[in-house]
Structure formats: C-alpha cells, structure tokens
C-alpha positions in Angstrom: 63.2 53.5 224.8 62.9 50.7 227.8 62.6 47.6 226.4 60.7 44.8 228.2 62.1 41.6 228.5 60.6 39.7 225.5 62.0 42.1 223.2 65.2 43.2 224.5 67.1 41.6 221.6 66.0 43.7 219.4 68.2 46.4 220.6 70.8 44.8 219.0 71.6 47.2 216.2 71.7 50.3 218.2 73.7 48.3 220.6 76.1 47.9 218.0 76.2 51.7 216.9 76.1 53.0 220.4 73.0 54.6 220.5 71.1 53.5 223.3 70.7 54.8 226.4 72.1 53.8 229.7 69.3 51.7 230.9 68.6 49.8 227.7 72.3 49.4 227.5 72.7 47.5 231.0 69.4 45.8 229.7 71.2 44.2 226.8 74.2 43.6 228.3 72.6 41.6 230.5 70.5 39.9 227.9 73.7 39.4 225.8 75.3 37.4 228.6 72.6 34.9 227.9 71.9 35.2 224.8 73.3 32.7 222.0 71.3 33.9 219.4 71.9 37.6 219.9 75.6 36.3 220.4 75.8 34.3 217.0 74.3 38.0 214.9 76.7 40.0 217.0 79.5 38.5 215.4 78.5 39.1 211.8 77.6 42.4 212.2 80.6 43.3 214.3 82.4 45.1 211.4 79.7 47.5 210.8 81.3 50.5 212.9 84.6 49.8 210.9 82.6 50.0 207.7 80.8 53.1 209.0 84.7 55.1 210.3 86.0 53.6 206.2 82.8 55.9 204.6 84.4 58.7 207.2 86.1 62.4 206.2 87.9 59.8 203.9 85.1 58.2 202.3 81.7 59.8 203.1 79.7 60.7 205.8 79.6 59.3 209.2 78.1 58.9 212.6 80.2 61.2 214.6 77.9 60.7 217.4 78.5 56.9 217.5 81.1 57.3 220.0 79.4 55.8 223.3 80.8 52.6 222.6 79.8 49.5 224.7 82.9 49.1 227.2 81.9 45.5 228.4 83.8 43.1 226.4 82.0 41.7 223.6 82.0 38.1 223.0 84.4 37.1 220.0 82.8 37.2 215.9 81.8 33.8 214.9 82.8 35.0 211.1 85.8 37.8 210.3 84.5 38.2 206.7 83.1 41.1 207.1 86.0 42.7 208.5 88.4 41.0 205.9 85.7 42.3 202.8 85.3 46.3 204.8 89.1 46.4 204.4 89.3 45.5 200.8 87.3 48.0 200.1 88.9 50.6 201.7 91.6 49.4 200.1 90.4 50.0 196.3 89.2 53.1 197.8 93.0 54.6 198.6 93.9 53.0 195.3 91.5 54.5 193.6 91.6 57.8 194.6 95.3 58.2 194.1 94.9 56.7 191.0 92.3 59.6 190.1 95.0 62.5 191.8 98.2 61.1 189.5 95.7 61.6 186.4 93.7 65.0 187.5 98.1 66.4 188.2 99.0 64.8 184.9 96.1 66.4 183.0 96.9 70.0 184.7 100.5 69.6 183.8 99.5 69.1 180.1 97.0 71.7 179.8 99.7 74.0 181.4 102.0 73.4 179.3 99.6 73.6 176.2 98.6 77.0 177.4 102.4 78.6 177.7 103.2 76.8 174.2 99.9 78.1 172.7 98.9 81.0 174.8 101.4 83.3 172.7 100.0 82.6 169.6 96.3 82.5 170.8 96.6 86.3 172.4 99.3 87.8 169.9 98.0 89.5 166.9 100.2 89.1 164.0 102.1 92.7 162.2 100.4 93.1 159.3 102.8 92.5 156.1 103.5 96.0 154.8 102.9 96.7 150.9 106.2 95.8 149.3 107.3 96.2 145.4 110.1 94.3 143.5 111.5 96.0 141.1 115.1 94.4 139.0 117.1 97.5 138.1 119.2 97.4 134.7 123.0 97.5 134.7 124.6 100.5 133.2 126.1 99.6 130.2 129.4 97.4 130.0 128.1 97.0 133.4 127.2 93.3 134.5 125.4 93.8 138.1 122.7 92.4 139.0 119.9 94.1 141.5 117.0 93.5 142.9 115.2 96.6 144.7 112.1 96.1 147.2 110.4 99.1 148.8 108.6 98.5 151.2 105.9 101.2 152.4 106.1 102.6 155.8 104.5 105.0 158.2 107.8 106.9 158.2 108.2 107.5 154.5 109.9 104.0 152.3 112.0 101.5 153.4 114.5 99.8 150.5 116.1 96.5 150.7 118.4 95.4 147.9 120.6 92.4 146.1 123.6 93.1 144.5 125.5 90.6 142.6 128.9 91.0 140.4 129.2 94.7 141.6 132.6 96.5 142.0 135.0 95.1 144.1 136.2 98.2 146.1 135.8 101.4 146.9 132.0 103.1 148.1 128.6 102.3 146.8 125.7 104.4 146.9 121.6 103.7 146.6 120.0 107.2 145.2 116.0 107.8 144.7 115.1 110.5 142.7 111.4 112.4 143.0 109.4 113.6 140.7 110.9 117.0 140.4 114.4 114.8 139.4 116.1 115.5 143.2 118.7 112.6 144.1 118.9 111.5 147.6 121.1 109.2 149.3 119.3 106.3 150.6 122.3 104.4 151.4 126.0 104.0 151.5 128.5 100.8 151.8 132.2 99.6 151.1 132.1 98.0 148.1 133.2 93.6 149.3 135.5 91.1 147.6 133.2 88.7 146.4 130.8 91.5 144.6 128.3 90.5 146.4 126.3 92.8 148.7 122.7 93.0 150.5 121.7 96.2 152.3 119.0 98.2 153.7 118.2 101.8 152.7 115.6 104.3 153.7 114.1 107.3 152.6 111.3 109.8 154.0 109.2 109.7 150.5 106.8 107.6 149.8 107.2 104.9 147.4 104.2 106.8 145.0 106.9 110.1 145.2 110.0 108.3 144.3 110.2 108.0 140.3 113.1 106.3 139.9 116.3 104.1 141.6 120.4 104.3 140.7 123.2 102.7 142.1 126.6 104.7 141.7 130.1 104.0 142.7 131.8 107.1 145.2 132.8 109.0 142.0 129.2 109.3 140.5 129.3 106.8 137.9 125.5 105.1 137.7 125.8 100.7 137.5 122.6 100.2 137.7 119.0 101.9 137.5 115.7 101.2 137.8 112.6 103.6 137.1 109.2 103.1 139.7 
C-alpha cells in the first residue's frame, strides 16, 4: 500500500503491529514527527503488542510475524493504563492457571488412590463359600465333652473342623469317620491340653454324603463323643 499524503495517518494501526512496508513506514514516520493527533492515539494504543505477546504460546495465539518493529524512537504514551490493565490480566492468567494445575494433580492423586484402594475389590472375584454342615456330637456316657463338628465339602473329598470343650486333659485324641460299610478312618490326631479345651482341623478323602457317622476317642480306643451324619 502507498499512502498519499492526506491519508497517511491512517497507517497507524499497522504501524503499531509492524506490518507495513518500508516505504509506508518512512511515510509515517515522517508523518508522526508532525503529527499531534496521530501522536496523542499512539500512546493509548501503545500496549497492544504487549497484550498481543500476553495471548502468546502462554495464552493463545499470536502474531509471530509482528516482529519488524519500528526502530525510530516512539514518542512517550500520554496514558500507561493500558499497560498497567494488560499486566493484570496476565497476572490472573498465571494465577489462574496454576490454580487449575494444583486442582487437576489433586484430583489425579485422589482418583489414584481410590483406584489401588478399590481396584482389588472391583477386579477380584470372591471364593465361593463351600457347603458346610454343623453337626453337635453327644458325649459318651459319664462323659461331659462338648463338640461341635463342621464338614465342609471339598473338591478333594471333606474337610472337618471341630470344638472341643471339657475333654481329657492328657494323653492322644483322635477324630474317626466311619462309611457306610462301618470302616473307621483317622481324620485327625492331637495331644490332649490342660485346659480341656481344643480346636482342630481334620480331613478325609469321602465325601460328606459317604461318611455316616463321627467319634472322638482317646489313644486307647475309648469313644467321648459321637455324632451320626
């Protein structure tokens, strides 16, 4: 663009930006010299390269072409509120945008920790509870023991978990299940304890349908306590 001389001044925005060419720059230079009015609007819209570098890689996008700056001095802004109101606002900007990073890091650090406290539970499928049976055996009598006998079906054959209370006080203890055809088995064996009291795990290879009947006995054979399935 070549300006002519009646409208030179208004070349004063892409003055500002740095977008005119070399002639219609030495045009309004020259104009400027002269110039109060063009002087007076140069000062209030000094800031607006600063405001364009604040919407930058930081903020936005920007003229990365604006760089052919004017390099005769510029006379001095009539009015630095422009300046003072561009640098407030990149001001709230920074503040603002680590105010949004501390909140984004705090969510990520909650939602982490959710998923390792929950993740567990969310992709772990429970054991199913295996088919157990209670069953309180009687005490032999002149016997006063108390026992409780659970089996508990497995894929092996019968697992059995039993109480004892008030049962002899030394010597060894047996648990015996007897099948159908009236076999005995050991299912477990233990040292009878001081206080009577014993809890203990036995197993067997039957199945809990094949064994017709439970028995304590002491090491010499004697039968405390029994209980038929």
């Amino acid at each position: 663009m070549n300006a002519g001389p009646d409208d030179v001044h208004v070349l004063l925005g892409a003055y500002v930006l740095g977008g005119l060419a070399d002639e219609d720059h030495r045009a309004f230079t020259e104009h400027l010299r002269t110039c109060r009015d063009c002087q007076a609007e140069l000062g209030q819209v000094s800031g607006l390269p600063r405001l364009l570098d604040l919407a930058g890689p930081d903020g936005g996008p920007h003229l990365s072409d604006a760089t052919d700056a004017p390099t005769t001095p510029l006379p001095p802004a009539d009015d630095g509120r422009v300046t003072d109101l561009l640098a407030e606002v990149a001001r709230r900007r920074r503040t603002r945008r680590t105010w949004l990073s501390g909140i984004a890091a705090a969510a990520a650090a909650v939602l982490f920790a959710g998923g390792a406290w929950l993740g567990p539970g969310m992709f772990t499928t429970a054991a199913p509870t295996p088919p157990t049976t209670h069953y309180l055996a009687s005490a032999a009598p002149g016997s006063a023991v108390k026992v409780d006998v659970a089996l508990v079906t497995r894929g092996w054959g019968t697992q059995l978990d039993i109480d004892c209370e008030d049962m002899p006080k030394n010597g060894e203890l047996l648990l015996y299940v007897i099948d159908g055809s009236g076999k005995a088995m050991t299912a477990a064996s233990w040292r009878a304890t001081a206080t009577g009291y014993s809890k203990v795990t036995g197993a067997t290879f039957l199945s809990p349908d094949q064994i017709k009947s439970i028995e304590v006995r002491t090491g010499t054979g004697t039968v405390v306590a029994s209980a038929r399935t």
